[in-house]
C-alpha positions as CSV (number, residue, x, y, z in Angstrom):
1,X,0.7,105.7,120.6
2,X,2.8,105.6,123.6
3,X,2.5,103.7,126.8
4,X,2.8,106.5,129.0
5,X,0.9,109.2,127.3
6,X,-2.3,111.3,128.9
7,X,-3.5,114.4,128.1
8,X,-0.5,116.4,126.6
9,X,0.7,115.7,123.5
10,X,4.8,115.8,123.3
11,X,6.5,118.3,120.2
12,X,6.8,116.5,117.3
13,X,10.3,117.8,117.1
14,X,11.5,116.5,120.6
15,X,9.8,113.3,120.0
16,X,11.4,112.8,116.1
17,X,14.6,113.8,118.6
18,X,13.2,110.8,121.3
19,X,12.8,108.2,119.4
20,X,15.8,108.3,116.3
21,X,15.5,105.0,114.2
22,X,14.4,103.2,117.5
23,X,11.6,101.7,115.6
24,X,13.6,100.0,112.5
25,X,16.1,98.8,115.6
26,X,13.4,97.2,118.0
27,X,12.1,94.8,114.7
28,X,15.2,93.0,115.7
29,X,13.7,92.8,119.2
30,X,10.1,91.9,118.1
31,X,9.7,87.8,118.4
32,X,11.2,88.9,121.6
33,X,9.1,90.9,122.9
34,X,6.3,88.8,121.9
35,X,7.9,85.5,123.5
36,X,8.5,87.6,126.9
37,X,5.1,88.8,127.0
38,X,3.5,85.5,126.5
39,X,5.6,84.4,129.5
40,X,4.7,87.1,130.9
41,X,0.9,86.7,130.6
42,X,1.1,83.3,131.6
43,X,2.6,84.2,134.9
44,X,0.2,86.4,135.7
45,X,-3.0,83.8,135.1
46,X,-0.9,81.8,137.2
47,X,-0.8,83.7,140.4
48,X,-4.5,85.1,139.9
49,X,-3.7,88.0,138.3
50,X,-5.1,87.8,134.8
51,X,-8.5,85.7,134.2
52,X,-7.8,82.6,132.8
53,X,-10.2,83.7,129.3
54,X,-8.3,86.5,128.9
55,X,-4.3,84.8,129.3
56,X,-6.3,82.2,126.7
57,X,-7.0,85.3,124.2
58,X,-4.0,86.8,124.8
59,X,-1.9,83.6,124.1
60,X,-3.5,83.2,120.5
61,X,-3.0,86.8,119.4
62,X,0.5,86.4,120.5
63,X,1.0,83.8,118.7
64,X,-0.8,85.0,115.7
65,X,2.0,88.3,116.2
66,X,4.4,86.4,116.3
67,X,3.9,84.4,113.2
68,X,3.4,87.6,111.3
69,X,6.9,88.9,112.4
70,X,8.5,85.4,111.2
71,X,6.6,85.6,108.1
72,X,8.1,89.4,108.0
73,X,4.9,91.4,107.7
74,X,5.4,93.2,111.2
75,X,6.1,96.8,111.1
76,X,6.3,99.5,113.3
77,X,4.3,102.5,112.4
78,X,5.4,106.2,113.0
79,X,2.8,106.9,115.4
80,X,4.6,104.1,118.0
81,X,7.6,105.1,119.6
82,X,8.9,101.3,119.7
83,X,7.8,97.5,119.6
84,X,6.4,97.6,123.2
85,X,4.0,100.5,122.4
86,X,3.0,98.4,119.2
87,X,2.5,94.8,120.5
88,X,0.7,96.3,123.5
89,X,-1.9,98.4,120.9
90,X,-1.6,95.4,118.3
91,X,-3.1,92.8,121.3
92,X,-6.1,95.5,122.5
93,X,-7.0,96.1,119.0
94,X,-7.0,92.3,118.1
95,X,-8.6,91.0,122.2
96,X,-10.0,94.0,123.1
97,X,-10.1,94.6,127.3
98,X,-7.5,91.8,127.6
99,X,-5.0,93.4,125.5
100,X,-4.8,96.5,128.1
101,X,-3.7,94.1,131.0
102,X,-1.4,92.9,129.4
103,X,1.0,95.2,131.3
104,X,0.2,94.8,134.7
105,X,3.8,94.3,137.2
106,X,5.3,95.2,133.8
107,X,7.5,98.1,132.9
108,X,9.0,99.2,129.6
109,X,12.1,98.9,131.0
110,X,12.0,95.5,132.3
111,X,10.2,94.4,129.1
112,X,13.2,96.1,126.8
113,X,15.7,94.0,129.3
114,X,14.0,90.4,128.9
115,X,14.5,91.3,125.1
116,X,17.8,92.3,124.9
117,X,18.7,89.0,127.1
118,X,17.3,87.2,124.6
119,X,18.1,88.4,121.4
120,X,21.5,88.3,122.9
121,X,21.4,84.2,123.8
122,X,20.5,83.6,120.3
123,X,23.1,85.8,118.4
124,X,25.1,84.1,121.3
125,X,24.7,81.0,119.7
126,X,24.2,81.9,115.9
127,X,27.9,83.9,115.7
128,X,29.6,80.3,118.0
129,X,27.9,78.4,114.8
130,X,29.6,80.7,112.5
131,X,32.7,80.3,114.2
132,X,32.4,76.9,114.0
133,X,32.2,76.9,110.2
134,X,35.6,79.2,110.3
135,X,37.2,76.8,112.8
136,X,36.4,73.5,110.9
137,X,37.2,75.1,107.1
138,X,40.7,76.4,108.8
139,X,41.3,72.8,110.3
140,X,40.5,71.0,107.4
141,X,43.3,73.2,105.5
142,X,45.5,72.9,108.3
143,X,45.2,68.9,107.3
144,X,45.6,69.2,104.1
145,X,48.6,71.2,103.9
146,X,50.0,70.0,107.5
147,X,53.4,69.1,105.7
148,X,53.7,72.1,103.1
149,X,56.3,74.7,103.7
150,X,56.1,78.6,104.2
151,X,58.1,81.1,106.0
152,X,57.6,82.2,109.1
153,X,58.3,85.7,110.0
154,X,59.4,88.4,113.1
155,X,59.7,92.0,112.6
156,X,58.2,91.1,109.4
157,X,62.3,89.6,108.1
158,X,62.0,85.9,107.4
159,X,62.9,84.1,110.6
160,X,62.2,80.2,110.6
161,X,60.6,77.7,109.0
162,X,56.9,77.3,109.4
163,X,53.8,75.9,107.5
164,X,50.6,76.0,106.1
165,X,49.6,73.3,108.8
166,X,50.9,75.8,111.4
167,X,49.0,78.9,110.0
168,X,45.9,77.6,109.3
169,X,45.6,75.5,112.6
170,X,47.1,79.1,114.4
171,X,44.2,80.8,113.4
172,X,41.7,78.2,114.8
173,X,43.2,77.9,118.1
174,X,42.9,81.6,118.5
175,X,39.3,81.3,117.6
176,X,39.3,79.2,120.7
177,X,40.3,82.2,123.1
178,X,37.5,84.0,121.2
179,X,34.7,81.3,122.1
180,X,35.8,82.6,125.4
181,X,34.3,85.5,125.4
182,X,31.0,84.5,123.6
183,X,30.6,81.7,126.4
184,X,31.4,85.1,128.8
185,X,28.6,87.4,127.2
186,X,26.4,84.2,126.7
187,X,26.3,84.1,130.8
188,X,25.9,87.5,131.4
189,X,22.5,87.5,128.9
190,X,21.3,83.7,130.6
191,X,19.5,85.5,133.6
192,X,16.2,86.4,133.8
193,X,15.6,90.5,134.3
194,X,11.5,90.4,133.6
195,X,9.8,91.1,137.3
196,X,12.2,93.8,137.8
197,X,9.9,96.4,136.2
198,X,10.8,100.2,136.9
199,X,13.9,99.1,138.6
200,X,12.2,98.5,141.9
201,X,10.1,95.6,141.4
202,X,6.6,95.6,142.2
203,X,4.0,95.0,145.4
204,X,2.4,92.6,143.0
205,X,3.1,88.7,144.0
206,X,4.6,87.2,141.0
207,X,6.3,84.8,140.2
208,X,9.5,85.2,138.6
209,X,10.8,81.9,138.7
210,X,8.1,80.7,136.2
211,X,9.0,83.0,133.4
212,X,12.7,82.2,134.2
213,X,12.0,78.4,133.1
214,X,9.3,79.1,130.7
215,X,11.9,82.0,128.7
216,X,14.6,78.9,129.2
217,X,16.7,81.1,131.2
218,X,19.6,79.0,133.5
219,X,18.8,81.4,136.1
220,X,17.2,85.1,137.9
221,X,18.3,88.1,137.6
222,X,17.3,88.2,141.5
223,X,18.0,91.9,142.7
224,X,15.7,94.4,140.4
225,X,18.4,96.7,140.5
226,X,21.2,94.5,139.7
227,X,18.5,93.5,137.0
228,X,18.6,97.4,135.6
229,X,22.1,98.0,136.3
230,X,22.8,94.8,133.6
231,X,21.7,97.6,130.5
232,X,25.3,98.5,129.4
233,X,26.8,95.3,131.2
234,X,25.3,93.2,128.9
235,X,26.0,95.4,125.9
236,X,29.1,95.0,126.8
237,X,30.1,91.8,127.1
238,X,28.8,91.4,123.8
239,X,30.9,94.5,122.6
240,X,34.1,93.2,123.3
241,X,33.7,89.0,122.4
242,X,32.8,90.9,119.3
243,X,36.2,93.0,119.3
244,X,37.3,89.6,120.0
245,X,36.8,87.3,117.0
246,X,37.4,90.6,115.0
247,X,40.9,90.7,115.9
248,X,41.5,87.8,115.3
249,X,39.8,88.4,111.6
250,X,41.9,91.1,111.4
251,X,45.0,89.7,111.4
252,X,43.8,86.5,109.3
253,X,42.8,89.3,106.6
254,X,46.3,91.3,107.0
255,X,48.1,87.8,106.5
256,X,46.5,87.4,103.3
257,X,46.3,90.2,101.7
258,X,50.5,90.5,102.4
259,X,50.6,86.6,100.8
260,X,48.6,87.5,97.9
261,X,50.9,89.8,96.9
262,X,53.7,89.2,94.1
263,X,55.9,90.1,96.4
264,X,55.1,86.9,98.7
265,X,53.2,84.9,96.3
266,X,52.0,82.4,98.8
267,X,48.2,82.0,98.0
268,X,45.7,82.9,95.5
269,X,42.0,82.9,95.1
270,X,40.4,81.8,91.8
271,X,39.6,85.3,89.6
272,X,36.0,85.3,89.9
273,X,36.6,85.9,94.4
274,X,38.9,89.1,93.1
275,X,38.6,92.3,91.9
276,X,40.7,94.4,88.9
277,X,41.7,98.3,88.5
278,X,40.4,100.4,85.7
279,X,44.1,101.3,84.5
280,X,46.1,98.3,85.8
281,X,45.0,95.0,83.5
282,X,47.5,92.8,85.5
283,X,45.8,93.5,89.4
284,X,44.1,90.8,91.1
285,X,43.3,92.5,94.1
286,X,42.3,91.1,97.5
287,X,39.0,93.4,98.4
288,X,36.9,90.9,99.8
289,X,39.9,90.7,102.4
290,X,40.5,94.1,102.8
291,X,37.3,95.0,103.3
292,X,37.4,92.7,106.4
293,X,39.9,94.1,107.7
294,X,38.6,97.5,107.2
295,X,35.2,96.3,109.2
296,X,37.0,94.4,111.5
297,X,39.1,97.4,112.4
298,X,35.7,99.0,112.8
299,X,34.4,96.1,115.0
300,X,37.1,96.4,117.6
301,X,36.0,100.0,118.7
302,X,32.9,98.6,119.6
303,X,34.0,98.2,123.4
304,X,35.1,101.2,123.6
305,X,31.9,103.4,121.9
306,X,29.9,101.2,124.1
307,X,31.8,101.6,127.3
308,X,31.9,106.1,126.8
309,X,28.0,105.6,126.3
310,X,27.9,103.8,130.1
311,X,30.1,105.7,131.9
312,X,29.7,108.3,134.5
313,X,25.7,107.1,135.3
314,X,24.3,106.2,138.4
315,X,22.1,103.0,138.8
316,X,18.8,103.2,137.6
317,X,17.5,103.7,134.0
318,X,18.5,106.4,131.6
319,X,17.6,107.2,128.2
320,X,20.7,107.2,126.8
321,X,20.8,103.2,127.1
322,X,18.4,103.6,123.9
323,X,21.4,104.5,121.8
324,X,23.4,101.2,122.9
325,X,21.6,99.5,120.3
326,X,22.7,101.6,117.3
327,X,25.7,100.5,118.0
328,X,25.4,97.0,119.1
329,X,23.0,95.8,116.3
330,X,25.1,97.3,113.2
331,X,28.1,95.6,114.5
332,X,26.9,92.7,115.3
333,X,25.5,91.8,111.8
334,X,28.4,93.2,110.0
335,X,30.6,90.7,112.1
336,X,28.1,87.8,110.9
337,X,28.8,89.3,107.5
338,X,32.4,89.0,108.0
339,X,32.9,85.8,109.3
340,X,30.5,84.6,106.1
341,X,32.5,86.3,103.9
342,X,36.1,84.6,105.6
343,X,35.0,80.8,105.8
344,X,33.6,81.5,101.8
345,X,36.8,82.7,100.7
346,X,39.1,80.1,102.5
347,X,36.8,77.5,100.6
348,X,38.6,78.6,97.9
349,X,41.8,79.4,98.6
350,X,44.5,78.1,96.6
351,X,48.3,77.5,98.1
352,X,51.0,77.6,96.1
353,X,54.1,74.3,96.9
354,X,57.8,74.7,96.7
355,X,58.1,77.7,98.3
356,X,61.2,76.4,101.1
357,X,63.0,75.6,98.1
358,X,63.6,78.9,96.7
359,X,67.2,80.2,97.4
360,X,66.0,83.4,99.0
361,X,64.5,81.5,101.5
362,X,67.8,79.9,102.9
363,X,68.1,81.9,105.9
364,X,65.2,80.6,107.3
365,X,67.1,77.4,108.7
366,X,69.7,79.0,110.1
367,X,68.8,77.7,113.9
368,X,68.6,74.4,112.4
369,X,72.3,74.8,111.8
370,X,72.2,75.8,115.3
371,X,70.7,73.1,116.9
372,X,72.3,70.4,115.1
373,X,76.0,72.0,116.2
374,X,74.3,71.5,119.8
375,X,73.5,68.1,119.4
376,X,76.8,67.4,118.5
377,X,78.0,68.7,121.3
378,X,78.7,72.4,120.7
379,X,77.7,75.0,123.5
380,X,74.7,76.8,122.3
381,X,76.3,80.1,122.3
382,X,79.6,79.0,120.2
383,X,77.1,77.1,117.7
384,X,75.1,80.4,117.7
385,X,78.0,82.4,116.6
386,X,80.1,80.0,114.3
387,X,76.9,80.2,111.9
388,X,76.5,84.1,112.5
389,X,80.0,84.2,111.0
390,X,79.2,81.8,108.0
391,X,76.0,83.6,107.5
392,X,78.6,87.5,107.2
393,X,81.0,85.4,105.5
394,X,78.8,83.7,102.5
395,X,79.7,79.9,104.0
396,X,76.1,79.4,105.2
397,X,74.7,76.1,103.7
398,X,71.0,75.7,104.8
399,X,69.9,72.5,106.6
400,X,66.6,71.8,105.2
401,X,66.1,68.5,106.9
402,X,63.3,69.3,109.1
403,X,62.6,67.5,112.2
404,X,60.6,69.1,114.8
405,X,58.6,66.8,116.8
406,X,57.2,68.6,120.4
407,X,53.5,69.7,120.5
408,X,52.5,72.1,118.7
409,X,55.7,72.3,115.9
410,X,55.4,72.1,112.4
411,X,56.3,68.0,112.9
412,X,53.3,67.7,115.5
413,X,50.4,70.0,115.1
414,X,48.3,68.3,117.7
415,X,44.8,69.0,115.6
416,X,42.9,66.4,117.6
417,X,44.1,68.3,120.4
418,X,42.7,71.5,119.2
419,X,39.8,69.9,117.8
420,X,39.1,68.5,121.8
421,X,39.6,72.2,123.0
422,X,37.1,73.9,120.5
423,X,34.5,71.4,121.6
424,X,35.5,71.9,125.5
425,X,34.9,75.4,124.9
426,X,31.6,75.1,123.3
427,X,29.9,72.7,125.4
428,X,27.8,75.1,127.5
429,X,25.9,76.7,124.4
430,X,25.5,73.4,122.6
């Protein structure tokens, strides 16, 4: 069945073309589209529209809908193009007359809109609580190991002292920049498109501030073709806080898989969270990790994919919208899958002590030599040589008396600090 059909059937082969694996897509979309069109209806009684019997009839079998898609019995049949077509034939079968005025000052495209906006509030606020999971697990090892010793690196050469305290708690301060751009995408998907129909609105007198506050939207979508030109826009913004968080994965996956190594030896993960090789009996391998950063790489074309796909059209609706969700919904649940996977692992992660104290480590503290020549009095400069020279000449003796004390140094992590600052930045979706 399709919404638009009369009297001439469309080739099987264009339509197989047409529709892709819209269908298995949209049942991401369904409770969506039930919830808009229950606002929807409602509106309509409201403003005399829709007989007050049949908004009555058309709230139950909604309802009944939508309880079969959370029980996760919907599906979407081959002869419907996509979960509009199959509500809107679902509702006539089960009401009858009803069911077919369902759609009145209704289009497709505005209906596919109001879903999106939704779906995209909630895995809004579903990926922050993942986050949030990530961001407590790599404070409360940042705690734990605030005073416990690792290098620090540039250019990947050991540079200067740093800690576990300091990476863990680097890593969840970054997630606050992240937030960012979830709060970002979480404004451009709190504003109501439904009433916008084709594009153009419609000469019908709705009223679209009821199905903004009834859909719990903070505000309209007023212009209907600022309403259509949001398809892409707010694909978009989800595209790149994705890209986002995934970065920021990405490194936190690169970092460990380098300190697993024997060649660093910082951490370790219990045997069971690794994996072996068929020849090698002595490989604990990180896959878990690198298979997060392999996604994560993936993740951070999103933007991009999504950004070709928009470019180069002019306002109005296009079919080729329709393929923004093959790329959207994929990524979007392998990022879930990812951020899972990171908070698991760091549950049981295991860091290994003493690791300042080996002698390989020594150059490491050379700008503590530094410093303390200052604060006795030598120019920065002279100090700054005098211990290049000891270092050339093998007279170097490491100062391993650390004493850093400004915010944000290994002697001061400010966590409350950060902890304030992740709960600033997640105060509008809470």
């Amino acid at each position: 069945m399709k919404l638009w059909q009369k009297d001439i059937s469309v080739s099987e082969k264009i339509e197989q073309f047409t529709v892709g694996n819209d269908r298995e897509l949209d049942l991401q979309l369904a409770r969506y589209d039930v919830q808009g069109s229950m606002a929807h209806a409602n509106m309509l009684a409201q403003v005399g529209l829709l007989p007050a019997e049949d908004n009555a009839a058309l709230q139950a079998g909604l309802k009944e809908l939508l309880g079969q898609i959370e029980a996760g019995e919907f599906e979407i049949e081959p002869q419907f193009e996509d979960v509009h077509s199959k509500v809107e034939f679902w509702l006539t079968e089960k009401v009858g007359e009803a069911g077919k005025k369902i759609h009145t000052a209704r289009s497709r495209n505005d209906q596919v809109l109001v879903d999106l906006h939704l779906w995209a509030r909630d895995q809004v606020k579903e990926t922050l609580t993942e986050m949030g999971r990530l961001f407590d697990r790599l404070m409360a090892l940042a705690e734990e190991h605030a005073d416990q010793g690792m290098p620090g690196y540039t250019h990947m050469q050991v540079a200067m002292p740093s800690s576990f305290g300091l990476w863990f708690s680097a890593y969840a301060e970054t997630l606050i920049d992240d937030v960012l751009l979830w709060q970002a995408a979480y404004g451009t998907a709190n504003q109501n498109p439904l009433g916008s129909a084709a594009g153009y609105g419609s000469n019908f007198p709705i009223d679209r501030e009821q199905t903004t506050q009834e859909l719990g939207f903070a505000t309209l979508r007023y212009n209907v073709v600022a309403a259509q030109m949001s398809r892409g826009r707010l694909e978009k913004a989800m595209g790149f806080a994705i890209s986002s968080v995934a970065a920021t994965l990405n490194k936190l996956a690169t970092d460990i898989c380098l300190y697993m190594g024997q060649d660093f030896g910082f951490i370790t993960f219990p045997d069971h969270l690794t994996t072996g090789s068929s020849i090698m009996p002595h490989k604990k391998n990180p896959d878990v990790w690198e298979l997060i950063r392999g996604q994560t790489n993936r993740l951070q074309a999103v933007p991009n994919e999504l950004s070709l796909m928009t470019t180069n059209q002019p306002s109005g609706y296009h079919r080729d919208y329709q393929l923004l969700k093959d790329v959207l919904f994929p990524a979007i649940t392998r990022l879930h899958s990812c951020l899972d996977l990171a908070t698991y692992m760091l549950e049981h992660i295991e860091v290994r002590g003493g690791l300042l104290d080996k002698e390989k480590y020594d150059l490491l503290f050379t700008v503590e030599v530094v410093n303390a020549k200052v604060v006795a009095g030598v120019p920065f400069r002279d100090a700054y040589r005098e211990v290049g020279a000891a270092v050339e000449s093998g007279t170097y003796q490491p100062n391993r008396n650390l004493n850093h004390t400004h915010q944000g140094s290994l002697g001061n992590l400010c966590l409350p600090e950060i902890r304030q600052k992740w709960d600033r930045a997640t105060i509008n979706t809470n």
